[in-house]
Rosetta silent file (secondary structure, phi, psi, omega in degrees, C-alpha in Angstrom):
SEQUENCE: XXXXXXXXXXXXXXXXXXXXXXXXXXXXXXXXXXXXXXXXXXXXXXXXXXXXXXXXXXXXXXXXXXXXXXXXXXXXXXXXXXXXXXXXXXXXXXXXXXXXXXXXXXXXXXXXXXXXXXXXXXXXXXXXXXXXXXXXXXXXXXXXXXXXXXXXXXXXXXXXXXXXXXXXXXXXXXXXXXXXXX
SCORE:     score description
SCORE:     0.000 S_00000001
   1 L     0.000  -68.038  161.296   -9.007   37.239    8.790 S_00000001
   2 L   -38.646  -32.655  146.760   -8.247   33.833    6.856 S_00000001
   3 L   -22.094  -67.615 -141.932   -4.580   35.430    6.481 S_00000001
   4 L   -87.490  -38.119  158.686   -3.696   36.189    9.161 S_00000001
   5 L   -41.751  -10.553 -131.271   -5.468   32.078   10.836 S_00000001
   6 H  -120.034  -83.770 -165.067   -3.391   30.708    7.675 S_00000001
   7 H   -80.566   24.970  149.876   -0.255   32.123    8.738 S_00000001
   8 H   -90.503  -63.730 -160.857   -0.523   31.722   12.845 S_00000001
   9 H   -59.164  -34.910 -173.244   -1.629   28.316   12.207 S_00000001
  10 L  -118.464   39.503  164.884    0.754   26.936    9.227 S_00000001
  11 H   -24.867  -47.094 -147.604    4.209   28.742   10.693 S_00000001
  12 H   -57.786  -38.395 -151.061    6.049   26.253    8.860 S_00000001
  13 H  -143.528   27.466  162.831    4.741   27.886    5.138 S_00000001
  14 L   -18.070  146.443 -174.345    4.074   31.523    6.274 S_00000001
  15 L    46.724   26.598 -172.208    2.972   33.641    3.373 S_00000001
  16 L   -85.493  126.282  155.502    1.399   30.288    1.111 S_00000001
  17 L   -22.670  148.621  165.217   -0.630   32.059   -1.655 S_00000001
  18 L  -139.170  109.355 -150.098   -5.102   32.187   -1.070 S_00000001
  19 L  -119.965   89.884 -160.952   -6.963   31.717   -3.807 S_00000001
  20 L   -84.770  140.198 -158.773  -10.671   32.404   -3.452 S_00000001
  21 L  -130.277  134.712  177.464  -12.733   30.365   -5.703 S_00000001
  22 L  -152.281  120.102 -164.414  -16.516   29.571   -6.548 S_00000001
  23 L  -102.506    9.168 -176.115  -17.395   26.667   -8.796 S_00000001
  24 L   -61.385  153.607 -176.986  -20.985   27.899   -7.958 S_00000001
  25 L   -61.124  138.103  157.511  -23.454   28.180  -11.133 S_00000001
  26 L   102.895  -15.232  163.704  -23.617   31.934  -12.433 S_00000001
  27 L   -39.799  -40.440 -169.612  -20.342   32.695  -10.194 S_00000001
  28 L    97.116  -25.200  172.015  -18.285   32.201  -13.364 S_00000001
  29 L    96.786   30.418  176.946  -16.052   30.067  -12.272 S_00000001
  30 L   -37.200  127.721 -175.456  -14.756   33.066  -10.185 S_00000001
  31 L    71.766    4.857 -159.954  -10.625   32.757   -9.330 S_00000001
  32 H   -65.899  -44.495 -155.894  -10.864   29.458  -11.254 S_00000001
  33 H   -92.770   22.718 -157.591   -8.494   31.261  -13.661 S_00000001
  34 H  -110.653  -51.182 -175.389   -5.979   32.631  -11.104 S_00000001
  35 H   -32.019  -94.936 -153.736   -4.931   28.818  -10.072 S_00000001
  36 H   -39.726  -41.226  178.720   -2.844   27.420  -12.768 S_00000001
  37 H   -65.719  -26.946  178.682   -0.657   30.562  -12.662 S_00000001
  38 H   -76.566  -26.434  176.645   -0.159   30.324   -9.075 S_00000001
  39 H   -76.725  -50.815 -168.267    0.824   26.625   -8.986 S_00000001
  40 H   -48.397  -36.673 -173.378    3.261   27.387  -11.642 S_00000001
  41 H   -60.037  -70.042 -128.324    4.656   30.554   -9.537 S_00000001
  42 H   -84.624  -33.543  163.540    4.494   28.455   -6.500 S_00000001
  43 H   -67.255  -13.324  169.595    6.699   25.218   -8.427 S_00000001
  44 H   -97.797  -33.050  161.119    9.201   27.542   -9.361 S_00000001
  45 H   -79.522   -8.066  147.879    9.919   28.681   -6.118 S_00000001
  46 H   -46.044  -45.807 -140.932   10.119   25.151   -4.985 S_00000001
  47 L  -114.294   -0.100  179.024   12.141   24.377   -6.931 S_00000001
  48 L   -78.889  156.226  171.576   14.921   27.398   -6.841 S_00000001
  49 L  -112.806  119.863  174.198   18.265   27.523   -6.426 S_00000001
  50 L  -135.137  140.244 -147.170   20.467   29.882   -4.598 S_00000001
  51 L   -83.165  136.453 -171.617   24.213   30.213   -5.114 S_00000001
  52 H   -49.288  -10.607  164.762   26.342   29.997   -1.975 S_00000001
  53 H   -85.130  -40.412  177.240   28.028   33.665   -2.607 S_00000001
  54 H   -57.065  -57.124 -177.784   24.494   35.377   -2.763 S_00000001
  55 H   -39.964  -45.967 -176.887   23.623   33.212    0.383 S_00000001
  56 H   -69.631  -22.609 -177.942   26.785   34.498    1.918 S_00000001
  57 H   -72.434  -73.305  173.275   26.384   38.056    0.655 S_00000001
  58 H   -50.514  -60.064  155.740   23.050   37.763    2.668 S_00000001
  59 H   -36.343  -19.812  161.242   24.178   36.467    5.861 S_00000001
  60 H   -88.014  -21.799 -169.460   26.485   39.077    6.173 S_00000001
  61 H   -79.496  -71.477 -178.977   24.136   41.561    5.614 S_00000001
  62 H   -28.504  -62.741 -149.716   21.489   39.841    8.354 S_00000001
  63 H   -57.374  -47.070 -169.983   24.295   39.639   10.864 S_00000001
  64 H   -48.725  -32.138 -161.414   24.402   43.391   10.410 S_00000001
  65 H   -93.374  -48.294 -157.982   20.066   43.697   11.442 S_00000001
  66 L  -156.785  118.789  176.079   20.530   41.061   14.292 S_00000001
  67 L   -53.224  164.235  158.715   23.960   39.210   15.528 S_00000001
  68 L   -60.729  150.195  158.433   23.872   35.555   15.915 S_00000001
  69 L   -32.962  155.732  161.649   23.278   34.133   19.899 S_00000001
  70 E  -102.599  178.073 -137.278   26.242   33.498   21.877 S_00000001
  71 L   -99.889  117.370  152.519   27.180   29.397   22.431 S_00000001
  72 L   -51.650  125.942  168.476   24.801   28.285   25.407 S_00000001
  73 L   123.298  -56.292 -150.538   26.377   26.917   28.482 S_00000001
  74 L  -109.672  -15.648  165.372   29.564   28.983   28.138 S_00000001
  75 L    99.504    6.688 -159.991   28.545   32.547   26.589 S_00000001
  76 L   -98.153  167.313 -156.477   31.273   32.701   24.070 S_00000001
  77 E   -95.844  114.998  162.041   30.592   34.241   20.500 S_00000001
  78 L   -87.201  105.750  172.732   29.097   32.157   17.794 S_00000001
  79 L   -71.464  133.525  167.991   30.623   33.315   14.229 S_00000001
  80 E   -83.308  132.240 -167.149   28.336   31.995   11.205 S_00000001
  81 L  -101.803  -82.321  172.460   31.311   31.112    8.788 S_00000001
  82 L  -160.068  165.846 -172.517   28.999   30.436    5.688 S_00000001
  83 L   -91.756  129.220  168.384   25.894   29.278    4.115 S_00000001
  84 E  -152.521  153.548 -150.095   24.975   26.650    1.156 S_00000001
  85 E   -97.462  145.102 -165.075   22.090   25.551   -0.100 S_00000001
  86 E  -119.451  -50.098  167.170   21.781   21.191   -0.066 S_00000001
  87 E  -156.412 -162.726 -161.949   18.416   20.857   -1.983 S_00000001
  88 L  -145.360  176.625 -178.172   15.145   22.437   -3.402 S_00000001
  89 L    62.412   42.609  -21.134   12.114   20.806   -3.332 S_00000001
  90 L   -37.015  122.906  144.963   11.635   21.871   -0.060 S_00000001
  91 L    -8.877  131.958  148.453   14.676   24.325    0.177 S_00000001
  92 E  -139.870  131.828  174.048   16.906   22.922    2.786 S_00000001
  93 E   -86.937  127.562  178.020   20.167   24.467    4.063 S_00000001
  94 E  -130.545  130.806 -169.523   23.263   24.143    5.741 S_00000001
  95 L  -114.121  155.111 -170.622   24.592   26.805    7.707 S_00000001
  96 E  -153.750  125.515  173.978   28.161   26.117    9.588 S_00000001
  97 E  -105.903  149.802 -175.337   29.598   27.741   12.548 S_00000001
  98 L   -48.264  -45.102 -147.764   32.565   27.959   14.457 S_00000001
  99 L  -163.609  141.480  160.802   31.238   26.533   17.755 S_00000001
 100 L    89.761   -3.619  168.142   27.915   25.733   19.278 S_00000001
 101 H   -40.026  -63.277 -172.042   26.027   23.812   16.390 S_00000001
 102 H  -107.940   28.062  151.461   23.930   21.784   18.696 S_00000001
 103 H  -137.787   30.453  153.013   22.413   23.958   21.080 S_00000001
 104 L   -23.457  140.359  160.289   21.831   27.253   18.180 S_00000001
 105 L   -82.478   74.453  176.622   18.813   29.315   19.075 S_00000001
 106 H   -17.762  -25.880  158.392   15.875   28.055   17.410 S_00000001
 107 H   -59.914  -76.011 -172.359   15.236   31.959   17.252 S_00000001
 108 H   -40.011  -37.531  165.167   17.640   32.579   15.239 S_00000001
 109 H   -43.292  -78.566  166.106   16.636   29.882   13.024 S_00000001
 110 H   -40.446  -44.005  153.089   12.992   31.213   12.615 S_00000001
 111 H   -30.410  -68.747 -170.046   15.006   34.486   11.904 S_00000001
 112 H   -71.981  -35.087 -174.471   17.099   33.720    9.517 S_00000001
 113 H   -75.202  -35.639  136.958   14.202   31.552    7.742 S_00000001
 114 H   -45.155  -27.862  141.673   11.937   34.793    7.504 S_00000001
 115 H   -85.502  -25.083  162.220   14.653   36.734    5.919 S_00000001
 116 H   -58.730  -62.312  179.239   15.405   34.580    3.684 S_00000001
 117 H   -46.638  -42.085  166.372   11.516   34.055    2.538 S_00000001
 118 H   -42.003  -75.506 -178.407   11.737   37.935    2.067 S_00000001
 119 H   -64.981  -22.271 -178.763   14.842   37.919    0.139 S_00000001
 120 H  -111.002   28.140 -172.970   14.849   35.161   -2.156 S_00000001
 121 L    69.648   43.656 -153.387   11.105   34.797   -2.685 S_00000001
 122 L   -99.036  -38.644 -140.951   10.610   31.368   -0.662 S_00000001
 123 L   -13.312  128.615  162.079    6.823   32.795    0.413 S_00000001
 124 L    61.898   43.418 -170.849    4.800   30.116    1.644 S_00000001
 125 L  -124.056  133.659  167.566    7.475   27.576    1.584 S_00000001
 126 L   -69.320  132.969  175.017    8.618   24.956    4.565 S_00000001
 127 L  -137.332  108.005 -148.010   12.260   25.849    4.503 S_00000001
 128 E  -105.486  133.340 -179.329   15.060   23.893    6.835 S_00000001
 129 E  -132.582  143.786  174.421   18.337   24.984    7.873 S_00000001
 130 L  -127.721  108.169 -152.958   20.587   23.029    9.333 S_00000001
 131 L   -87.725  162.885 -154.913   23.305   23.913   11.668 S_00000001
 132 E  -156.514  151.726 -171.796   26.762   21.808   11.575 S_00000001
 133 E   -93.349  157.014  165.562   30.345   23.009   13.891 S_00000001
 134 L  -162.119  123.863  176.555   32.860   23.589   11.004 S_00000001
 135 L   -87.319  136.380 -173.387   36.618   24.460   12.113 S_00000001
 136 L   -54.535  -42.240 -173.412   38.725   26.744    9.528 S_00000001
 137 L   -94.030   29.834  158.773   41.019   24.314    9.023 S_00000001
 138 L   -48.744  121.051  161.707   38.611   21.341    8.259 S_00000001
 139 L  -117.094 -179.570 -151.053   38.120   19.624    5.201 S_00000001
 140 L  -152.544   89.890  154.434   35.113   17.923    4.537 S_00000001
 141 L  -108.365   95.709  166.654   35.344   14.735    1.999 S_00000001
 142 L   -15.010   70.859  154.702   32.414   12.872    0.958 S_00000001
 143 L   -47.541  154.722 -162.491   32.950    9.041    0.902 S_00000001
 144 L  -137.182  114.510  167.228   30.647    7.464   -1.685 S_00000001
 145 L  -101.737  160.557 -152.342   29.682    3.792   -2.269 S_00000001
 146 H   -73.243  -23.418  149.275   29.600    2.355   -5.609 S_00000001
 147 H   -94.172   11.132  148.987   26.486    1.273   -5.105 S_00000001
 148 H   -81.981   -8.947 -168.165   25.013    4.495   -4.011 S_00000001
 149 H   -83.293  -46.923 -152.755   26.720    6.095   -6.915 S_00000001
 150 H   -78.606  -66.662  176.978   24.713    3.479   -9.267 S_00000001
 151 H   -19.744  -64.455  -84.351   21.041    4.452   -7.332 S_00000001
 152 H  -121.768  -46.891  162.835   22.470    8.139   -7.869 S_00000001
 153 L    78.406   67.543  146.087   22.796    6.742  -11.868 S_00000001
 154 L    89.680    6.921  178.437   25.731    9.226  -12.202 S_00000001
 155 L   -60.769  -16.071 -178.950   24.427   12.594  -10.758 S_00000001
 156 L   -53.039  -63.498  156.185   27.814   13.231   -9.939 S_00000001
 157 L   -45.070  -42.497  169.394   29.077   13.204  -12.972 S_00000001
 158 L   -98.147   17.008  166.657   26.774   15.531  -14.378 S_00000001
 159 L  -104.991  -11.079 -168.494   26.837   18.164  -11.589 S_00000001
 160 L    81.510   47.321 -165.488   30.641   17.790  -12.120 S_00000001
 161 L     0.852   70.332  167.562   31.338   15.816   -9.135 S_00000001
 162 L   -12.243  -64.479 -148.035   30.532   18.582   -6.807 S_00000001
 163 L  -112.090   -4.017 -173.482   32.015   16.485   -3.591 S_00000001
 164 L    58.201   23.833  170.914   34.880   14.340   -5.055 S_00000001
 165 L   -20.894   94.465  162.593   33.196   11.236   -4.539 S_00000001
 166 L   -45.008  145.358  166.095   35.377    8.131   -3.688 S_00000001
 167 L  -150.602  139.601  146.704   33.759    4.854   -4.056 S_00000001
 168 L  -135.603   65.170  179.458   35.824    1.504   -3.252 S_00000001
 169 L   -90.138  149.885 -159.789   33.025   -1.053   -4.268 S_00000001
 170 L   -18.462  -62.471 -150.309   33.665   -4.038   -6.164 S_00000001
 171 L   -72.159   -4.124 -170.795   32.859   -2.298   -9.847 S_00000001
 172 L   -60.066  134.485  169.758   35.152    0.567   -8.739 S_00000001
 173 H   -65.438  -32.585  160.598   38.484    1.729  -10.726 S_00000001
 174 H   -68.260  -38.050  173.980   40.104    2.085   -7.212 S_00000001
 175 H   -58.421  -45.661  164.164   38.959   -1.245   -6.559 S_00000001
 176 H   -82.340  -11.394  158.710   40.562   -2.303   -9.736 S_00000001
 177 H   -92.473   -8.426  168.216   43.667   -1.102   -9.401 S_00000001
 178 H   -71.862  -13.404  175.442   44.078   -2.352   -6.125 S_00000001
 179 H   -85.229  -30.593 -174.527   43.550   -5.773   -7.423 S_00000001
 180 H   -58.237  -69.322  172.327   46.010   -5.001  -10.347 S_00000001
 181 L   -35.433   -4.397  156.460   48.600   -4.167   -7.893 S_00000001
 182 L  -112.341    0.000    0.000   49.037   -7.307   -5.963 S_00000001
């Protein structure tokens, strides 16, 4: 009964762990000793990472159990191109489509976010996907400014500057050679 209230009530974090507990005297300290392993379970799947070909590997498979919606307004077929992952700590997602990004079928969302908690463990996670139009011939570069890079203190650089970050702020080496040059 507390289940099944847990997960009508708390959509968002469907399947979050229940840990029954009694700090009463002669109780034992019943379930007391269940906790720490469950936050630890429950911080590692915060905190996972999953690589955009296994995302993509999965989304092809889903499309196979249930197609995507067609583009509201005009009926024409939305293709899911591919999937990547943005951050942890909540999970959050960006999924990118041909056409039709900003009226997507919040079903389909809640779909896709319930196979995913199946396949990659998220249970009892909030987990946000976010849909974005993306044309095949598109590129997509990430301006940066040097002082977001300095907040950032250099994650770029140690992820291997994922995005090709640009910066042309004072402290920049584009900035300095543009000064050399005149």
């Amino acid at each position: 009964a507390l289940r099944s209230k847990l997960d009508s009530s708390l959509v968002q974090a469907e399947g979050v762990p229940v840990l029954l507990t009694a700090a009463v005297e002669g109780a034992g300290g019943t379930g007391v000793r269940q906790l720490m392993p469950a936050v630890t379970a429950a911080w590692h799947r915060w905190r996972r990472r999953v690589s955009t070909a296994k995302l993509n590997r999965w989304l092809q498979k889903v499309q196979r159990i249930q197609a995507p919606p067609t583009q509201q307004g005009t009926g024409k077929a939305v293709r899911l191109r591919y999937m990547t992952q943005i951050g942890s700590a909540p999970p959050r997602f960006t999924l990118f489509v041909n056409r039709g990004a900003e009226g997507f079928a919040d079903s389909y969302i809640r779909f896709l976010v319930r196979q995913m908690r199946a396949a990659f463990g998220f249970k009892g996670l909030p987990i946000t996907i976010q849909v974005q139009n993306r044309r095949a011939d598109e590129r997509r570069v990430r301006y940066q400014s040097a002082a977001a890079q300095r907040r950032k203190g250099g994650e770029q650089r140690r992820r291997g500057g994922a995005h090709g970050s640009v910066s042309f702020g004072k402290g920049s080496a584009t900035a300095r050679n543009k000064s050399k040059n005149k």
